[in-house]
Structure formats: structure tokens, C-alpha cells
MIRO-506951 format. One record per residue (C-alpha): residue number from 1; residue in three letters; x, z, y. Coordinates in steps of 0.5 Angstrom, whole numbers, plus 500, padded with zeros to 3 digits. Layout:
% MIRO-506951
<pt NUM ALA <X Z Y>>
...
% end
This chain:
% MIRO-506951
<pt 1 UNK <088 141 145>>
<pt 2 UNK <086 144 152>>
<pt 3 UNK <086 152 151>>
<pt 4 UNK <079 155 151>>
<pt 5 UNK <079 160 157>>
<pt 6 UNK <075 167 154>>
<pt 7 UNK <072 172 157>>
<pt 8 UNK <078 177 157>>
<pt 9 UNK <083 174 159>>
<pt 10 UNK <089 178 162>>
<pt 11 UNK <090 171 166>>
<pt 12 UNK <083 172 170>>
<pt 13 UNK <082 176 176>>
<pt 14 UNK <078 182 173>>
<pt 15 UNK <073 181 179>>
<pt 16 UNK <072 173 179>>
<pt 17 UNK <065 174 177>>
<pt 18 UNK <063 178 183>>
<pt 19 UNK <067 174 188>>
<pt 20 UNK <060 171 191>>
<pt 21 UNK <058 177 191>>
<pt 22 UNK <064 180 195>>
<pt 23 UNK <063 173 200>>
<pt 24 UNK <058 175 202>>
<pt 25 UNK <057 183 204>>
<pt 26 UNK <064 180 208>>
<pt 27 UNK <061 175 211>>
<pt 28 UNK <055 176 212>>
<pt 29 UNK <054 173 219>>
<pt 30 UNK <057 167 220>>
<pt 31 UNK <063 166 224>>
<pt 32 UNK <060 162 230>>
<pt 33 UNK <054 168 230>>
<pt 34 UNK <060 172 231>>
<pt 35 UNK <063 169 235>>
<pt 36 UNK <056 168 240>>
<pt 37 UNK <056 176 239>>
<pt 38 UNK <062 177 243>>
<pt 39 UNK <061 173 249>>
<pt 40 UNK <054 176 249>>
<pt 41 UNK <057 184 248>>
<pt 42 UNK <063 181 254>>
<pt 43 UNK <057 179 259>>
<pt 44 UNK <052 185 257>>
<pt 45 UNK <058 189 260>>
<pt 46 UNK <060 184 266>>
<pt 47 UNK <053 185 270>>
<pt 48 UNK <053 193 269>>
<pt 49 UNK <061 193 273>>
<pt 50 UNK <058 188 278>>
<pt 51 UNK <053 191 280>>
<pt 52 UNK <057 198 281>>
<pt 53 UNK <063 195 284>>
<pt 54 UNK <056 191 290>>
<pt 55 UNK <053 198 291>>
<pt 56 UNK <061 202 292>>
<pt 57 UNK <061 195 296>>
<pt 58 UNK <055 198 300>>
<pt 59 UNK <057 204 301>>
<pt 60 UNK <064 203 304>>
<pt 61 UNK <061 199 309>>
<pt 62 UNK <056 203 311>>
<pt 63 UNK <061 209 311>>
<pt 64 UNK <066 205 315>>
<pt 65 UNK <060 202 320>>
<pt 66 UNK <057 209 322>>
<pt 67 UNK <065 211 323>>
<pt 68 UNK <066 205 327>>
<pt 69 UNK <059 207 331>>
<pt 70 UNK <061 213 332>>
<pt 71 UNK <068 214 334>>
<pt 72 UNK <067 212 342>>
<pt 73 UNK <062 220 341>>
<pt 74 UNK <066 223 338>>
<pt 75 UNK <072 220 344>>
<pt 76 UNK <067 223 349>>
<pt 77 UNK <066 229 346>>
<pt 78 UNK <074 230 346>>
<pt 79 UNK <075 228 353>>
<pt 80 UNK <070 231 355>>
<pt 81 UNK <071 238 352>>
<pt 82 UNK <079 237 354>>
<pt 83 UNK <076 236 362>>
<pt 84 UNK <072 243 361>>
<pt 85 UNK <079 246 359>>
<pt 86 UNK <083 244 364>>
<pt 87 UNK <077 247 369>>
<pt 88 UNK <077 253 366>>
<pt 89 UNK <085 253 367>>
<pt 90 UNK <084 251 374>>
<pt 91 UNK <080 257 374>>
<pt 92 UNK <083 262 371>>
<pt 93 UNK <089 260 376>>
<pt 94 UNK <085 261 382>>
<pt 95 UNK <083 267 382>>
<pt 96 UNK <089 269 379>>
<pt 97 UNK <092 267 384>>
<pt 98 UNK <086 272 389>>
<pt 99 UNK <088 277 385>>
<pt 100 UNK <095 277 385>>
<pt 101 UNK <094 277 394>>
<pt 102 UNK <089 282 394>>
<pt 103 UNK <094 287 390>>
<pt 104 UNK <099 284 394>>
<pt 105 UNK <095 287 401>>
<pt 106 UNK <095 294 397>>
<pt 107 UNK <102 295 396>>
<pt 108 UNK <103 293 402>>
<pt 109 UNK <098 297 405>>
<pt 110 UNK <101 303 400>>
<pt 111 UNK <108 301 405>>
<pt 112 UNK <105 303 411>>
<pt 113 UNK <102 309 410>>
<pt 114 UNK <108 312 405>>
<pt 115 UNK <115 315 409>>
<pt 116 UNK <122 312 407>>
<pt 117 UNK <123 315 401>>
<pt 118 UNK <116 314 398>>
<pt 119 UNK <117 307 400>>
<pt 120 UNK <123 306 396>>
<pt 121 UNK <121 309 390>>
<pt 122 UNK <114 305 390>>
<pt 123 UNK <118 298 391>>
<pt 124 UNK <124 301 384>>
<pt 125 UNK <117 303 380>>
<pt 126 UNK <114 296 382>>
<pt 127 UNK <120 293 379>>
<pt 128 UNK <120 296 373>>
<pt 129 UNK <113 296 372>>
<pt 130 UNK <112 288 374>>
<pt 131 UNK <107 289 379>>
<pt 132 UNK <112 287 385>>
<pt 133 UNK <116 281 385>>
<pt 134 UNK <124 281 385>>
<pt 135 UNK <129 277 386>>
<pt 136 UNK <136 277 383>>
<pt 137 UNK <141 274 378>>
<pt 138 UNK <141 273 371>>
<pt 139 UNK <141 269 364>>
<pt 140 UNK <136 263 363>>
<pt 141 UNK <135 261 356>>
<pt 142 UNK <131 255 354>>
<pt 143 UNK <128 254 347>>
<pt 144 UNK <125 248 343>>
<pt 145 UNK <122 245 337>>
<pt 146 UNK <127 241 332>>
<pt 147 UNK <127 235 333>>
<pt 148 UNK <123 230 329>>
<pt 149 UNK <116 230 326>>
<pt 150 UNK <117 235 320>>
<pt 151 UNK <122 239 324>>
<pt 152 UNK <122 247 325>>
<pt 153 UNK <117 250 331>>
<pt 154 UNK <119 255 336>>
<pt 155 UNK <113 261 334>>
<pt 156 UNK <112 267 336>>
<pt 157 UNK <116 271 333>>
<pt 158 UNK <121 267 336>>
<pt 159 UNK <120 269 343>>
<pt 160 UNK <119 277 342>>
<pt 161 UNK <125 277 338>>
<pt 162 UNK <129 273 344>>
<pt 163 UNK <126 278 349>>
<pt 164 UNK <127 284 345>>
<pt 165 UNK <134 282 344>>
<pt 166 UNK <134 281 352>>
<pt 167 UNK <131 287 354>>
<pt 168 UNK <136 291 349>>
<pt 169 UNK <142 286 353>>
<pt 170 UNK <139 289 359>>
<pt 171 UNK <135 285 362>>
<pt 172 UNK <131 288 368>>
<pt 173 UNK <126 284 369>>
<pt 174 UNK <124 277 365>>
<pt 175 UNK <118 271 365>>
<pt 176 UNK <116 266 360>>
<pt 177 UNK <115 260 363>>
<pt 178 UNK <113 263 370>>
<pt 179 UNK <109 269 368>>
<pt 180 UNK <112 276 368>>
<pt 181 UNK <113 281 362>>
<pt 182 UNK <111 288 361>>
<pt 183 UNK <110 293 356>>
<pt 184 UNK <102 291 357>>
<pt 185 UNK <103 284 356>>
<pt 186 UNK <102 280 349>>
<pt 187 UNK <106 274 346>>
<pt 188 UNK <102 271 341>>
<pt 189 UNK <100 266 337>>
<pt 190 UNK <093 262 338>>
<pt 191 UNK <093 256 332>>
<pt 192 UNK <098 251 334>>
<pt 193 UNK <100 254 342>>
<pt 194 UNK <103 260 343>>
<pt 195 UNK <100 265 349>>
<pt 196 UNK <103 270 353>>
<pt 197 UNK <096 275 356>>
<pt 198 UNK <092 270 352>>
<pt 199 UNK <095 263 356>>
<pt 200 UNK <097 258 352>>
<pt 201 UNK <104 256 354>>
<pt 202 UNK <108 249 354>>
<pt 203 UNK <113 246 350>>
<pt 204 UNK <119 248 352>>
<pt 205 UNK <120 255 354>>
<pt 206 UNK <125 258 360>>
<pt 207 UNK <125 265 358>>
<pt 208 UNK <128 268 366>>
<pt 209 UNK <132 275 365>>
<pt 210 UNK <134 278 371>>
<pt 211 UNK <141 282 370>>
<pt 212 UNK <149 282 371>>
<pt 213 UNK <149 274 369>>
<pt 214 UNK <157 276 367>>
<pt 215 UNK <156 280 362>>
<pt 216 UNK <148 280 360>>
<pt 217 UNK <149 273 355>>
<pt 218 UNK <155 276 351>>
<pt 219 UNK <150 282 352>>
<pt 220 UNK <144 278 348>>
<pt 221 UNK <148 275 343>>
<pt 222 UNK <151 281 340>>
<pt 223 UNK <143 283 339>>
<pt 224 UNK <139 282 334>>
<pt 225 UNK <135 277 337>>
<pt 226 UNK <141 274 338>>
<pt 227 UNK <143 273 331>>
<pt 228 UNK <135 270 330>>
<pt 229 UNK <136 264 336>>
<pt 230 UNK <143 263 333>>
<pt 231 UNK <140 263 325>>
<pt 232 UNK <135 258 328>>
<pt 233 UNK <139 253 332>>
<pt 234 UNK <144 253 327>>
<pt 235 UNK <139 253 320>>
<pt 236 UNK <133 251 323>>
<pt 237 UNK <135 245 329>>
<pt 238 UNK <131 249 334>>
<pt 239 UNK <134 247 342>>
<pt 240 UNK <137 254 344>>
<pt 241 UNK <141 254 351>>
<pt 242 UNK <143 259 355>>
<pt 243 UNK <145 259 362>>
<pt 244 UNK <147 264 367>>
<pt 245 UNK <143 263 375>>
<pt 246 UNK <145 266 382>>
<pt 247 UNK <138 267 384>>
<pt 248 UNK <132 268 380>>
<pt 249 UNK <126 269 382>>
<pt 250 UNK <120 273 378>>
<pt 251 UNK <112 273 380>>
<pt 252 UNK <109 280 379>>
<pt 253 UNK <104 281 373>>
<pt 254 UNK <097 280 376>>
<pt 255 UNK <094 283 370>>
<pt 256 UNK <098 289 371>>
<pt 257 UNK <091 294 375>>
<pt 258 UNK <090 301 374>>
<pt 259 UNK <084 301 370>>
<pt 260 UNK <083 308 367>>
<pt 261 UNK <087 313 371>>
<pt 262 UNK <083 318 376>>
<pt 263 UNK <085 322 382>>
<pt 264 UNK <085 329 381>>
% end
């Protein structure tokens, strides 16, 4: 006799009449509807990143045009500008050089017009002051930037600690690159380039002191400055060479004028 199956059974799943019902809130939409609706959301959001990636397209090579249009301006501009520095360079060298004759004539005028003694004092007072030349024996020392792009570079600290250390030494008279120092003259720094009385100096830099050549090396390197040049050269890879020289010969300061005394 088949066993009759009543409602209550233990065997009988306790949902099996709401399983249609379960059906169909599960699924609701039909698994090929579901499967349109992905490729329909995928292809809405492909045609938004298309355009973008056309527009960015655009605008790079835009920008890249107007670049490409206007490097060779930009190169003229350089060059010209370059040009103009170079002539105002040129400039200032001549009527450096104009200055320095003319002040060249007073002094011997001066000569002339003083006895002996006066004489030898203005020409130990030019000395001194720079506003003579001299001539004599003394210490060379160049310095330069580390080697390599990322090296260390010579600043201009630098370059008034080595003269500083040069004058304690006992150096009588020194020039950088050919231009002549006094108590009146600046070693500075303008952006990248050092400048000596605001001219910009080039790699690399001779540094000229008159003074006994047998002692004023051994002199210097007990000094402060020194100890500086041989820390960079040792810590830092600056160039740092001395040398000794039988004859040196040192320009005057052409900017050294009287611009405020008065006679009395």
C-alpha cells in the first residue's frame, strides 16, 4: 500500500509551498535579460571613457603643437638675449679699461708733480690699496666644481674663506680671475654665478696672491681657510690645486675712485 504523504510531515521541506513563490522574487528577470543588461551597463560606460580619452587626445596634441610652434621664439629669444649680455659685457670692459688709463694718467701725474719721498709713499699706498698694479712672486691656487652632474660646486663662500685664509697667510696683493681685490670689493653670489664688484666670474677660478712663494703655501694651509679648501677637496670632490709662481702680475682695481673725500 503506497504511504499516503499529509501535510505535516517531518520529511517535507517546511517551505515547499512557497517555493514558486521563492522562484520567482529570485528570478525575476530572465537569465537572458540579465545577461543583455550587463553588456548594455558595459557598453554605457565604454562610450563616456572613449570620449574623454579623445578629448585628453586633443589637448595633448594641442599643447604639443603650440610648444612645437613656439620653440624656434623662444630659441630667438635666447639667443638674442644672450647677444645683449655679451654686448653689455663688452661694454662695461671697455670703459673699464678707459677708466683704468685715465686713473692710470693721475697717478702719474701725481708722480711728477710729488719729490721722492712722496713718490715712494704713493707707490707703497697703491700697493696696498690696489690702485696700482704690482708684480712679484707668489701662490696660485685653482679651484673647481666636483666632478659629475650632481657634484658639489664651488660658492661663494668658497672663495672669501680661500681669500681670507690668503690675506691671514700674508699675501700682499690678490686677484680672482684677473680682477684685483680690496677692502672695497664684493664676493657674491648671483643665482648660479659668482661675482666679483657684481662681474660674473667663469669656471674655473685662479685665485693670484703675491707673497713669499717659500712660505705663504705652508702659511695658508694652516689657516682657517685652509682647512675649509682641504675639507672640500677631501669631503666634498672640489678641484683644490696650489702652486707657487716666480712672477705674477696683478691689474689695479679700476673701481677703486675717491668718491666722497674733499679737500680741506
Amino acid at each position: 500500500m503506497k504511504q499516503r504523504v499529509v501535510r505535516g510531515d517531518s520529511q517535507r521541506p517546511v517551505a515547499w509551498s512557497m517555493d514558486l513563490l521563492r522562484q520567482i522574487r529570485e528570478s525575476a528577470v530572465d537569465p537572458d535579460y540579465a545577461v543583455v543588461g550587463k553588456h548594455v551597463t558595459k557598453s554605457r560606460w565604454r562610450l563616456p571613457l572613449v570620449a574623454v580619452a579623445l578629448v585628453l587626445g586633443m589637448v595633448v596634441a594641442v599643447q604639443g603643437w603650440y610648444t612645437y610652434k613656439a620653440s624656434p621664439d623662444a630659441a630667438s629669444e635666447r639667443d638674442e638675449l644672450i647677444s645683449r649680455i655679451r654686448a653689455g659685457d663688452k661694454t662695461n670692459d671697455d670703459l673699464r679699461a678707459q677708466q683704468a688709463a685715465i686713473e692710470q694718467e693721475i697717478t702719474d701725474l701725481q708722480k711728477r708733480q710729488a719729490d721722492t719721498t712722496t713718490r715712494a709713499q704713493l707707490d707703497a699706498q697703491g700697493a696696498v690699496s690696489g690702485s696700482t698694479a704690482i708684480t712679484g712672486p707668489g701662490m696660485v691656487v685653482v679651484v673647481d666644481d666636483a666632478q659629475g652632474t650632481n657634484g658639489a660646486r664651488v660658492t661663494d663662500e668658497d672663495l672669501r674663506q680661500l681669500v681670507n685664509g690668503a690675506w691671514e697667510a700674508g699675501a700682499e696683493g690678490i686677484a680672482i680671475n684677473g680682477h684685483r681685490l680690496t677692502t672695497r670689493t664684493a664676493i657674491r653670489s648671483a643665482g648660479s654665478a659668482i661675482t666679483v664688484d657684481y662681474r660674473s666670474l667663469l669656471r674655473p677660478y685662479r685665485v693670484e696672491a703675491i707673497g713669499d712663494p717659500k712660505t705663504l703655501p705652508a702659511r695658508f694651509a694652516n689657516t682657517p681657510g685652509g682647512a675649509w679648501w682641504a675639507d672640500a677637496k677631501n669631503n666634498y670632490g672640489l678641484a683644490y690645486d696650489v702652486s707657487t709662481s716666480e712672477s705674477l702680475t696683478l691689474p689695479a682695481d679700476p673701481g677703486l675712485t675717491v668718491t666722497t673725500a674733499q679737500k680741506s
